[in-house]
C-alpha positions in Angstrom: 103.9 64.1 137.6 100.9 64.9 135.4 100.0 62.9 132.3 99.6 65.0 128.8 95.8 63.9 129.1 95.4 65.0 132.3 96.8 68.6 131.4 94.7 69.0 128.7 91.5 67.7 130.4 92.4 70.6 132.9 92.8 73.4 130.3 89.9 72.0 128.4 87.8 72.7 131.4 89.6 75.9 132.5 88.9 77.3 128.6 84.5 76.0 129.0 85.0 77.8 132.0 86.0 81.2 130.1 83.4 80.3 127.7 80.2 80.2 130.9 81.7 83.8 132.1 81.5 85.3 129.1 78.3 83.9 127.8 76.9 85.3 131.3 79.0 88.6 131.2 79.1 89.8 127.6 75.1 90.2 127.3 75.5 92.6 130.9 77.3 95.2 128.8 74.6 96.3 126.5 71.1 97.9 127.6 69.2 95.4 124.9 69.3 91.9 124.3 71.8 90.4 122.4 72.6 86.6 121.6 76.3 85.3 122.3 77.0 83.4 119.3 80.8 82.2 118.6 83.3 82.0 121.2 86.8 80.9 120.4 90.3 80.6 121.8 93.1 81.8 119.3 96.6 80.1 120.7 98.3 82.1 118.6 97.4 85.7 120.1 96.5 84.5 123.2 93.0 85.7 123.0 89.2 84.7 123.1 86.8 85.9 120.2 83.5 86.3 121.2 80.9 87.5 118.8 77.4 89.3 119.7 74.5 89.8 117.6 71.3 91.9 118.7 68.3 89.7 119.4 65.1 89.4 118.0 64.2 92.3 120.2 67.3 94.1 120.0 65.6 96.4 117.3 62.3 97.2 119.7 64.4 97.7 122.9 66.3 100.4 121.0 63.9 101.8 119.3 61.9 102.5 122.7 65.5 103.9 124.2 65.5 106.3 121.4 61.9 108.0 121.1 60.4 105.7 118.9 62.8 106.0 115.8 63.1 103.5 113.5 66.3 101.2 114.3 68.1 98.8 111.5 70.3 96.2 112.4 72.2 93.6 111.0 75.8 92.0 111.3 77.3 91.0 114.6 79.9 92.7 116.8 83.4 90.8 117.3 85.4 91.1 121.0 88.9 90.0 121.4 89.4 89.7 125.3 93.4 89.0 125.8 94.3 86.4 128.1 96.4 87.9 131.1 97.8 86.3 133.8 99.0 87.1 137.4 101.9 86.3 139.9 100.5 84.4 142.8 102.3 85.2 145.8 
C-alpha cells in the first residue's frame, strides 16, 4: 500500500513530465520561433494550458515567409490539451 506522499510525489513527476513534452513539442508546430511561456494543470477540466508567444524573431521569420511584408505581433496564443487516458490490456 502506497503512502499519500508517495502518490503525489508520482503524479508530481508524471505532471513535469507533461510539462518537458510540451515545452519540446508545442514550438514543432509553428514554422517560426515561439517561446513556451505558462504551462498549467486545471484539475477541474482535466486539462493542461499552455500558452505561446512569438519570439524575438517571430516577426522576421514571418515576414521573410511572406515576401517581405511588414508583420505585427503582440499577445500570446492559449492551448488547452485534454488529458485522456487508455485501457491497458
Amino acid at each position: 500500500m502506497t503512502t499519500l506522499n508517495e502518490e503525489m510525489a508520482t503524479v508530481r513527476s508524471e505532471v513535469e513530465d507533461v510539462r518537458e513534452q510540451l515545452r519540446a513539442e508545442v514550438p514543432t508546430l509553428f514554422e517560426f520561433d515561439v517561446t513556451v511561456g505558462n504551462i498549467s494543470y486545471n484539475t477541474n477540466s482535466d486539462s493542461v494550458s499552455v500558452t505561446v508567444e512569438p519570439s524575438s524573431r517571430a516577426r522576421e521569420q514571418i515576414s521573410e515567409q511572406l515576401g517581405g511584408v511588414n508583420v505585427k505581433t503582440s499577445g500570446q496564443l492559449e492551448f488547452e490539451f485534454r488529458v485522456t487516458t487508455t485501457d491497458a490490456e
